[in-house]
C-alpha positions in Angstrom: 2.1 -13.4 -7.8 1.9 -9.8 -8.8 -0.7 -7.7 -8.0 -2.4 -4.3 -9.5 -2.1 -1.9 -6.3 -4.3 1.5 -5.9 -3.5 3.6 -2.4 -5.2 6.4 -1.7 -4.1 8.4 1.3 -6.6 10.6 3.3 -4.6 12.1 6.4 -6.3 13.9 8.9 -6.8 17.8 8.0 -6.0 18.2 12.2 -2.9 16.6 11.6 -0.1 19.0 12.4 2.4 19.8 9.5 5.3 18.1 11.5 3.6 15.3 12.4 2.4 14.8 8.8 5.7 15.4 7.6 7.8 12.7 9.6 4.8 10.4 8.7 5.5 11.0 5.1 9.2 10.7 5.8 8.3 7.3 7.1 6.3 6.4 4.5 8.7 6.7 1.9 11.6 4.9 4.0 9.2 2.0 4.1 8.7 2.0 0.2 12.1 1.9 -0.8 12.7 -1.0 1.2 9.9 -2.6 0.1 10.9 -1.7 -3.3 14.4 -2.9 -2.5 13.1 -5.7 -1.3 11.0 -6.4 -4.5 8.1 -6.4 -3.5 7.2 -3.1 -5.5 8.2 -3.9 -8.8 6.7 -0.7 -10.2 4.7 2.1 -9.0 3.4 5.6 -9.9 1.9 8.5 -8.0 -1.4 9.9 -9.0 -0.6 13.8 -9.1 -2.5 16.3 -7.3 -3.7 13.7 -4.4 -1.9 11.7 -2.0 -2.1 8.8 -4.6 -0.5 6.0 -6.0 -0.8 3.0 -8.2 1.9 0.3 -8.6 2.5 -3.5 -9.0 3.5 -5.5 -6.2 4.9 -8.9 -6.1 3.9 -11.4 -3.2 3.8 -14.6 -2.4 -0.1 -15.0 -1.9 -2.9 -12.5 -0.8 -1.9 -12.9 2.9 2.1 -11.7 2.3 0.2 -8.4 0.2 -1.6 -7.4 2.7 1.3 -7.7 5.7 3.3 -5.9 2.9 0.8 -2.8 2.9 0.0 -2.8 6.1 3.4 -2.2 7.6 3.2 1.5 6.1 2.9 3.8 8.4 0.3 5.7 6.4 -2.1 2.0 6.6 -4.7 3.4 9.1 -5.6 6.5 6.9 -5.2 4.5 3.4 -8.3 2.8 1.0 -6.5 0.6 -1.0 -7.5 -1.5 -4.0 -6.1 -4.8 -4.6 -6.4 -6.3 -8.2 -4.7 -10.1 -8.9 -2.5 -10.0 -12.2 -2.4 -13.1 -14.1 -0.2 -13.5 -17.4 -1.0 -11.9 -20.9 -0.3 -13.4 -24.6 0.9 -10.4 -25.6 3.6 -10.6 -23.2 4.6 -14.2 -23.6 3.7 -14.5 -27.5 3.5 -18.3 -28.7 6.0 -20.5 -30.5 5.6 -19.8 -34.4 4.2 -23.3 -35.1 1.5 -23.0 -32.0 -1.8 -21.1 -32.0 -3.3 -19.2 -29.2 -7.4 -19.3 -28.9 -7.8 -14.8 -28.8 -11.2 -15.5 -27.5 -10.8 -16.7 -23.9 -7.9 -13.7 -23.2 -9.6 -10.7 -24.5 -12.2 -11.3 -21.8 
């Protein structure tokens, strides 16, 4: 199941600079191996905060969240979780079929 993904980061303004730098050093260790992993199939950062926004690929709801959570950054990250679900667009009918527009462009 993929799933829509929006982290925003809010570390500590106390935090001192090395501390927040081997954080963010850990951080980004995690994400590429949860990117090798596949379970980031795609993700973006949000310049000029400590943002990002990516799709993520789990098995269910419960295998997201142990995904997230095992950043380092989790105790000072909001994050927003939206479910994907498959578009017409992307998976356009057989020629001879037709597709009822009006229940997808909910």
């Amino acid at each position: 199941m993929n799933f829509l993904v929006h982290i925003e980061t809010s570390l500590p303004p106390t935090m001192p600079s090395d501390d927040r730098q081997a954080l963010l050093d850990r951080e980004l260790s995690r994400g590429i191996a949860l990117r090798e992993a596949g379970v980031i199939t795609s993700i973006w950062r949000i310049p000029g905060r400590l943002a990002n926004v990516g799709v993520w690929a789990c098995q269910d709801a419960d295998a997201l969240h142990a995904a997230i959570s095992s950043l380092p950054a989790w105790p000072w990250m909001n994050v927003t979780v939206t479910p994907l679900g498959s578009h017409p667009v992307m998976h356009p009918p057989a020629a001879d079929s037709t597709v009822d527009l009006g229940s997808t462009l909910d």
